[in-house]
C-alpha positions in Angstrom: 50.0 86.0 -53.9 51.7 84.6 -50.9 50.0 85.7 -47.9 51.9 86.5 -45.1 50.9 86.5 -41.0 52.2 88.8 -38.5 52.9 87.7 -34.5 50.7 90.2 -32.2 52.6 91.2 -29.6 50.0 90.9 -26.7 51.6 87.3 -27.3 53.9 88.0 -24.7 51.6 89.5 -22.4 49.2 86.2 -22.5 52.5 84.4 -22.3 53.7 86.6 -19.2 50.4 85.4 -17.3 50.1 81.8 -18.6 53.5 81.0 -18.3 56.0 80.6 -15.3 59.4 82.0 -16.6 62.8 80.4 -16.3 64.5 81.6 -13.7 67.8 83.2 -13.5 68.9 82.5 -17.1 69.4 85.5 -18.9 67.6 85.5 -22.3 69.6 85.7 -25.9 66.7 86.9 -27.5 64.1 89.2 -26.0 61.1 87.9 -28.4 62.0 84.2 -28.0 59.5 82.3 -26.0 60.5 80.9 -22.8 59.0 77.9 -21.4 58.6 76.7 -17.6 61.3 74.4 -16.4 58.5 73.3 -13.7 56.5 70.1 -14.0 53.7 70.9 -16.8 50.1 71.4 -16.5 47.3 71.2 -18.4 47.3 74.1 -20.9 44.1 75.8 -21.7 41.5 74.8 -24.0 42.0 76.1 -27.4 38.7 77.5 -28.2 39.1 79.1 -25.2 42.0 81.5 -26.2 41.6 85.1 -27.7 41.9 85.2 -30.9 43.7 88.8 -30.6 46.7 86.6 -28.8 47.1 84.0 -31.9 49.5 84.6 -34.6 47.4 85.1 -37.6 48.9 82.6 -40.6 46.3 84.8 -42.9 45.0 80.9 -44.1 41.0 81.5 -42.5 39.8 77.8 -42.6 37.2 77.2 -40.1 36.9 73.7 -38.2 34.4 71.5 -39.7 31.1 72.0 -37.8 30.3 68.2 -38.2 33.7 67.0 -36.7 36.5 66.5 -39.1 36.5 63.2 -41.6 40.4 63.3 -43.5 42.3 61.2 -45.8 46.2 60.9 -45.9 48.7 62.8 -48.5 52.0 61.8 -48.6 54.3 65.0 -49.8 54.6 63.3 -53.2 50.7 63.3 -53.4 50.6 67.1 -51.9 53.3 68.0 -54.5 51.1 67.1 -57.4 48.7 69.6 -58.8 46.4 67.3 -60.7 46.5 64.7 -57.7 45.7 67.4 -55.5 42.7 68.3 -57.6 41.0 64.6 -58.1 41.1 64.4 -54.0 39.6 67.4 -54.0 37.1 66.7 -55.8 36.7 63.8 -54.3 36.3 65.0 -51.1 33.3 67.4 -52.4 31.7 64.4 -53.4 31.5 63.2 -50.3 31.1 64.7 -46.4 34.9 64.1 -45.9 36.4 67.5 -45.7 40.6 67.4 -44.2 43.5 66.4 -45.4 46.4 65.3 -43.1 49.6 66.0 -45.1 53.2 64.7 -44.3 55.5 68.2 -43.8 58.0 65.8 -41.8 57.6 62.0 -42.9 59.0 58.9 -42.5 62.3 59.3 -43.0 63.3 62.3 -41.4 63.1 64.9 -44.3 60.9 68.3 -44.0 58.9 68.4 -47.4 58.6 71.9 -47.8 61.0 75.1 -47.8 59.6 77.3 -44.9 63.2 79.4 -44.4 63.5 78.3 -40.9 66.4 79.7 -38.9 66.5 76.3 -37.3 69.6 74.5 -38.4 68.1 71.0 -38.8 65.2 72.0 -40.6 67.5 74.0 -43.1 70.1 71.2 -43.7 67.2 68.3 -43.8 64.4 69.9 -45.6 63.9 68.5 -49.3 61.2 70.7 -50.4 59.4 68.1 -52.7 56.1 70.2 -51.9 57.8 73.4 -54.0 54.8 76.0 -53.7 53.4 75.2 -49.9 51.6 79.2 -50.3 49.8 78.0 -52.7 49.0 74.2 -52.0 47.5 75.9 -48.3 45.6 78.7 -50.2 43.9 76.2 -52.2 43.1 74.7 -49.5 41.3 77.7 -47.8 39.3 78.0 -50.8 38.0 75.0 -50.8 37.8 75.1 -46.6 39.6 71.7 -46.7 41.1 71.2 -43.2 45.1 70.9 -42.9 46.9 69.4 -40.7 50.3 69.1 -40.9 51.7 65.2 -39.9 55.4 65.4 -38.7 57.0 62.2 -37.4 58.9 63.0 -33.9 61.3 61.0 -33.2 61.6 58.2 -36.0 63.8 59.7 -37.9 67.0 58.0 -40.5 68.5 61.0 -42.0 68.8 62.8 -38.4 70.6 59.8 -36.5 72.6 59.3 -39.2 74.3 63.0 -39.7 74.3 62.7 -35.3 74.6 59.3 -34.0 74.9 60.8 -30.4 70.8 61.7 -30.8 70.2 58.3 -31.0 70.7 54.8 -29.9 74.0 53.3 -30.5 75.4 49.5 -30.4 77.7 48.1 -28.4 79.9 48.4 -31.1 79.6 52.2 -31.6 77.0 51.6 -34.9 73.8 53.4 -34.7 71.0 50.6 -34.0 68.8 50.0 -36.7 65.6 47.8 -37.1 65.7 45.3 -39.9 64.3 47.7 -42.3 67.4 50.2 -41.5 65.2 52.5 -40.0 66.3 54.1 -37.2 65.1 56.7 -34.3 66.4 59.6 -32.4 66.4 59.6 -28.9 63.2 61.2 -26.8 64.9 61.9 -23.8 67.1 64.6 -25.8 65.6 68.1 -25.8 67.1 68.7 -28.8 65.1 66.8 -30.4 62.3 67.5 -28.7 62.6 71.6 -30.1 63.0 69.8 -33.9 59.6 68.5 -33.9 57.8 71.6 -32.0 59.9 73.9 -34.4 58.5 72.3 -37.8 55.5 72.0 -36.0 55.8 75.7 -36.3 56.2 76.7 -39.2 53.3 74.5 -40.5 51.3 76.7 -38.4 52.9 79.4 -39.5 52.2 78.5 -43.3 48.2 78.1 -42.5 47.9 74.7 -40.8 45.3 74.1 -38.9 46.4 71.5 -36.7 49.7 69.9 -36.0 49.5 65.8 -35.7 52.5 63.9 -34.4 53.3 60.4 -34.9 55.5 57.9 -33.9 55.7 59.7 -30.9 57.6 56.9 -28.9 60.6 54.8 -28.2 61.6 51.9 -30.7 60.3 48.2 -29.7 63.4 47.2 -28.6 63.0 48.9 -25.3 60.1 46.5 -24.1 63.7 44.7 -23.5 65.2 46.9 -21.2 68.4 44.5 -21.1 68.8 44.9 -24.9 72.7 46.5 -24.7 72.0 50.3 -26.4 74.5 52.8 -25.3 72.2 56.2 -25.5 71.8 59.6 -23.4 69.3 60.0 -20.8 70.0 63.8 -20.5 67.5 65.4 -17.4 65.8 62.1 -17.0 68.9 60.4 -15.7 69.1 61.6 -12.3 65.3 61.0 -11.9 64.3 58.4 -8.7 62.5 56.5 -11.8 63.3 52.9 -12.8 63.6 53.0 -16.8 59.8 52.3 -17.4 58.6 55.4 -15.8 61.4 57.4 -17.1 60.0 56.8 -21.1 56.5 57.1 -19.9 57.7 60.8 -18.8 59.9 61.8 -21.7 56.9 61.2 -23.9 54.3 62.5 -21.8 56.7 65.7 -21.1 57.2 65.5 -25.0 53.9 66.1 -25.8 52.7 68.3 -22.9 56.0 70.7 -24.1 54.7 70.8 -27.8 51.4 72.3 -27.3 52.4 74.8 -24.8 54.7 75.9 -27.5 52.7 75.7 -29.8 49.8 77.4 -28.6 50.2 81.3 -29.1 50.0 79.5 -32.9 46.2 78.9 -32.4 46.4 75.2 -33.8 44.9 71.9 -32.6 47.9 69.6 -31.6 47.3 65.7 -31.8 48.9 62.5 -31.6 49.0 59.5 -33.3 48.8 56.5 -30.8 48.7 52.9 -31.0 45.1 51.5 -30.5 46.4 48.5 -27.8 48.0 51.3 -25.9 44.4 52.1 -24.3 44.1 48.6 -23.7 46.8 48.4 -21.3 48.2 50.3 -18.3 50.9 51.5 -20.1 52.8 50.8 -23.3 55.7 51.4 -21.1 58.8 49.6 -23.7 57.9 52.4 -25.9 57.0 55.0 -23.2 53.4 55.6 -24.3 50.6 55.7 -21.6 47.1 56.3 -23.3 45.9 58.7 -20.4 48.7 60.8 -20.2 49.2 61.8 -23.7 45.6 62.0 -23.7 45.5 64.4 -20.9 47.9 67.1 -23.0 46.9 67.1 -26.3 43.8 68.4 -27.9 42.9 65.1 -30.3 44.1 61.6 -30.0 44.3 59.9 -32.7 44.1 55.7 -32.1 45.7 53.8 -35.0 42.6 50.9 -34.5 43.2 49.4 -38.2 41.6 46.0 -37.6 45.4 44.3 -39.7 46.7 45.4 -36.3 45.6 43.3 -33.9 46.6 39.9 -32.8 44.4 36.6 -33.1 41.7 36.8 -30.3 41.7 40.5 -29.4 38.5 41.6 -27.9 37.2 37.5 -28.7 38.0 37.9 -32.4 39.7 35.1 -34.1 41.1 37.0 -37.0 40.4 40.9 -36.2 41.1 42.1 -39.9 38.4 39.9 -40.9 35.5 41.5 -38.7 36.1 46.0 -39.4 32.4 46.5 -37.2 33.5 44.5 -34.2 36.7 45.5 -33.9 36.0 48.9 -33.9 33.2 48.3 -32.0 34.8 46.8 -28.9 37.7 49.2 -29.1 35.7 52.4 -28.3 33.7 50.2 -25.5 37.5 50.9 -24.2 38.9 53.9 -25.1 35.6 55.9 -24.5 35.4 55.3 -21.0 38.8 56.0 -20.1 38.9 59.3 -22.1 36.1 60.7 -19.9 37.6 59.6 -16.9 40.0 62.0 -17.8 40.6 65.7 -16.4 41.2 66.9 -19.6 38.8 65.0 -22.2 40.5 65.1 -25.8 38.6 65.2 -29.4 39.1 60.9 -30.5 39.3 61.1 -34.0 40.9 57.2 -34.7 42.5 56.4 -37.7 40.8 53.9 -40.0 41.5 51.2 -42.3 41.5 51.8 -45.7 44.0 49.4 -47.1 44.1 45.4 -47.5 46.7 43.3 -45.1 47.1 40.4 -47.5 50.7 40.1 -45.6 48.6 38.4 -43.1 48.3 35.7 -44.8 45.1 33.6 -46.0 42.3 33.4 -44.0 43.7 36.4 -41.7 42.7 39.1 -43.9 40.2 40.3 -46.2 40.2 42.5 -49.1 39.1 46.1 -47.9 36.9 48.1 -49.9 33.9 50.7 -49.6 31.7 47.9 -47.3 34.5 47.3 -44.8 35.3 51.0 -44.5 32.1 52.2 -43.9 31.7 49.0 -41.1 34.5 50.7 -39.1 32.8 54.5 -39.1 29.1 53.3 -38.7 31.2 51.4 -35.5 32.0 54.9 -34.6 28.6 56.3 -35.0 27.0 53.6 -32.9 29.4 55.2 -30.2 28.9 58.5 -31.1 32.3 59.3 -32.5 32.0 61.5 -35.4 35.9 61.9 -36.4 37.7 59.7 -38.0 40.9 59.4 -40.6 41.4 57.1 -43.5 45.4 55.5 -44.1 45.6 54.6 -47.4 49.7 54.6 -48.0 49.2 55.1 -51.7 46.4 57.9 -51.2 43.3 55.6 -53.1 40.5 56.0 -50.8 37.2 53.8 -50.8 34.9 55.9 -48.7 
């Protein structure tokens, strides 16, 4: 039987004390949630929040006392009873015990039917997961950990049906990379409210946590010459060069998805390239390490050793050594997360996959030895979390 929550309306007295309101616009809907137009702050601890003030999903799945050890599902995977059932089993075999599962993937589709009143979900949803009640109740029965991965703002099937949320050529053609894959824009609000909104409804079907990825601009703006027509919306009148304006469209980006997503009582995360800690700032694709850090509740490195370049951190071929690489990584990322106000739960995303695109003598086969190399890395450093990418869902832990 589908189980359904219920929103408590003390919601909007927490809200009324957490939040500054808008000023002077009057609102279209009473029970909406308004948002502060102010610069954001850090928004409270999770753990920290009355329960009585959470919307209650009526999916009970505790956090994993040891930390949380996933494996990736893509919607085809989650939409499949029996596969469902071997990982399952598999994951009571071992002390792995979450499952991240793609509710807005790659291409830009929502993978489940949640009857959203938001009018992108509704025309781009292709519910390949067709029972999403019953894939999360199983779930709580087994106390398997869900989080729900949505990908922000690459997206094909939204810049396609509105080129004017993306990044157009000189020409008036959308831009695409080589692949055809194409992004919508992160300065646009609009697009902002799109991920946040399927964000909610996961949490509003029994997810746990909400994890965001490719939570960036393309490559093509580490060229800020590169010709793209695009709108800057609020962040054009900013006294910003273009650099700091992406570093604050993301950063704003994420801080604006937890605090909507709070009164939903779910972890929020982000996905993050690894080198991005390495460096001041990522600032061509508008991702600084310490400022998404400082708004979400878990980071999420993507440290696969395939994707790093010869000689970084001394290492001639990185895919060839998992230990090291992961080992020298945290001797970065560890420091700078506590020399954070807000320190964040690092749960990196591990390599369970072989790169034989690198070519011979870059790469080595990856199996059970070279996966368990990268998480004893993580225990030497006390790091507990950790997620396996396996594209086609085989895992070799």
């Amino acid at each position: 039987m589908k189980k359904f929550g219920k929103r408590i309306l003390a919601a909007s007295i927490l809200l009324s004390t957490i939040y500054t309101p808008v000023q002077a616009a009057e609102e279209s809907a009473p029970t909406e949630l308004i948002l502060r137009q102010q610069p954001f702050l850090a928004a409270p601890e999770m753990a920290k929040m009355p329960k009585k003030f959470l919307y209650d999903s009526g999916i009970d799945i505790a956090y994993p006392e040891d930390g949380v050890k996933g494996i990736y599902l893509t919607e085809n995977t989650a939409a499949n009873p029996e596969r469902v059932e071997e990982l399952i089993a598999y994951l009571n075999s071992n002390d792995l015990n979450a499952m991240v599962i793609d509710i807005k993937n790659d291409n830009g589709h929502v993978t489940a039917d949640f009857n959203s009143e938001d009018a992108h979900i509704k025309k781009n949803t292709v519910p390949v997961i067709a029972d999403i009640d019953a894939l999360m109740e199983r779930l709580e029965e087994e106390q398997i950990y869900p989080i729900a991965r949505i990908v922000a703002f690459k997206d094909s099937v939204l810049a396609e049906e509105e080129p004017h949320m993306s990044f157009l050529n000189p020409d008036g053609s959308i831009w695409a990379y080589g692949n055809g894959e194409l992004f919508i824009n992160p300065f646009l609000k609009e697009t902002w409210d799109y991920a946040v909104n399927v964000g909610i409804e996961a949490a509003k079907a029994g997810f746990k946590e909400v994890q965001f990825d490719y939570v960036r601009f393309p490559e093509i703006f580490s060229n800020d010459a590169n010709g793209l027509y695009y709108d800057m919306g609020e962040f054009a009148d900013l006294d910003m060069d273009p650099t700091e304006k992406r570093v604050k469209a993301i950063t704003d980006f994420v801080a604006y998805a937890r605090e909507k997503l709070m009164p939903y009582g779910v972890e929020v995360s982000v996905d993050i390239f690894g080198y991005a800690a390495t460096v001041d700032e990522a600032s061509g694709i508008g991702q600084d390490f310490s400022q998404i850090s400082n708004n979400v509740d878990v980071i999420s490195s993507m440290i696969y050793p395939s994707h790093w370049g010869p000689g970084y951190f001394g290492l001639s071929a990185p895919d060839l050594y998992p230990y090291e690489l992961v080992d020298e990584y945290m001797k970065v990322e560890l420091p700078l997360l506590e020399s954070l106000d807000h320190t964040p739960t690092t749960r990196p995303w591990l390599q369970d996959f072989t790169a034989s695109y690198l070519g011979s003598g870059y790469y080595r086969e990856y199996g059970h030895a070279e996966v368990m190399a990268q998480v004893q890395a993580l225990k030497d450093h006390g790091v507990t979390e950790f997620l396996l990418w396996n594209a086609g869902n085989v895992y070799s832990y």
